[in-house]
C-alpha positions as CSV (number, residue, x, y, z in Angstrom):
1,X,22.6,-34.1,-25.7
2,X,23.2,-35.7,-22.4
3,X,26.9,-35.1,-22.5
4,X,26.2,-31.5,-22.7
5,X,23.6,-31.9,-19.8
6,X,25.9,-32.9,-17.5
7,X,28.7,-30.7,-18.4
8,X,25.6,-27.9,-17.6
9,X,25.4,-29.0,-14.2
10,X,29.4,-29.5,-13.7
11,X,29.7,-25.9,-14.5
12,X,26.4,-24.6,-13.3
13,X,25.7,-26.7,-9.9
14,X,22.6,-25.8,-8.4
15,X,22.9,-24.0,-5.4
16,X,21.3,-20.9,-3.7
17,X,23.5,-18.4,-5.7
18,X,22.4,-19.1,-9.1
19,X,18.5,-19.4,-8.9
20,X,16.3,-16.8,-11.0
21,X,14.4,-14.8,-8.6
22,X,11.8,-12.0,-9.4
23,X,12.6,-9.0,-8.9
24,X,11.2,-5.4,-8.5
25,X,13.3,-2.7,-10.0
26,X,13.7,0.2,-7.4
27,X,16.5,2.3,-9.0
28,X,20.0,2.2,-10.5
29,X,23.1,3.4,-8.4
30,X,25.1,3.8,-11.3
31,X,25.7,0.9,-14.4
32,X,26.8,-1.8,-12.3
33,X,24.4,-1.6,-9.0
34,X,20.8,-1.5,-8.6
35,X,18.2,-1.7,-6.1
36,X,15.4,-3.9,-6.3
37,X,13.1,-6.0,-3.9
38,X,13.4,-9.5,-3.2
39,X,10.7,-11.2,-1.4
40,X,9.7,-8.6,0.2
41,X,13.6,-7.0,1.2
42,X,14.9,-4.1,-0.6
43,X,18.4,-5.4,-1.3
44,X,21.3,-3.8,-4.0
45,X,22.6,-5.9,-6.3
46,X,25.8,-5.6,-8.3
47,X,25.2,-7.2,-12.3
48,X,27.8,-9.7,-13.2
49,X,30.2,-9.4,-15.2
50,X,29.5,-6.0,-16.0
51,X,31.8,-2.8,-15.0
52,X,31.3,0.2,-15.4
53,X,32.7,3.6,-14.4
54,X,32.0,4.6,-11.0
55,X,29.4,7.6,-9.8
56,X,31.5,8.2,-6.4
57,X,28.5,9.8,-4.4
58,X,31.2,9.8,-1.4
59,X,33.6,12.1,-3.1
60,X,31.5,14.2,-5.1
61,X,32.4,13.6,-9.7
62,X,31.7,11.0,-11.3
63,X,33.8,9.1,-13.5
64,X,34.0,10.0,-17.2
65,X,31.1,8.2,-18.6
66,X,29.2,7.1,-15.6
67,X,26.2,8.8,-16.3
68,X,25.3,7.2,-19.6
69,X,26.0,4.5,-18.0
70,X,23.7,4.7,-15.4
71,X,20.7,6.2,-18.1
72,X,21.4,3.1,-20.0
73,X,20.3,0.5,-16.9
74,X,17.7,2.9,-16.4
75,X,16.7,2.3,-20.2
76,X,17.0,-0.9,-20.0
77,X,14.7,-2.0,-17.0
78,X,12.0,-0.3,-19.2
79,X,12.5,-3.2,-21.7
């Protein structure tokens, strides 16, 4: 058990980027981005290691399947 302890930390080392942090869900900006408040600071967060088709707001269609992609982070937050 201690072996696999330390390995833990050689792969996970503690920093700043990989603390849990609560969260407040704001919205989804398509399957891969959401907004959500941070201590206080609306901020938008991309989910890793997840991609997912693109809703290009900027250029107007969205890419095949972004939609249900986007419902199913909205579906999800409810869980």
């Amino acid at each position: 058990m201690a072996d696999l302890l330390r390995i833990s930390k050689v792969l996970y080392p503690s920093n700043k980027w990989n603390k849990r942090f609560e969260i407040d869900y704001i919205k989804a900006y398509d399957g891969d981005t959401i907004q959500a408040t941070i201590n206080g600071e609306k901020r938008k967060i991309r989910l890793l290691m997840v991609d997912t088709p693109e809703m290009n707001y900027d250029k107007g269609c969205a890419q095949p399947y972004a939609e249900q992609a986007k419902e199913f982070i909205e579906k999800a937050k409810k869980v």
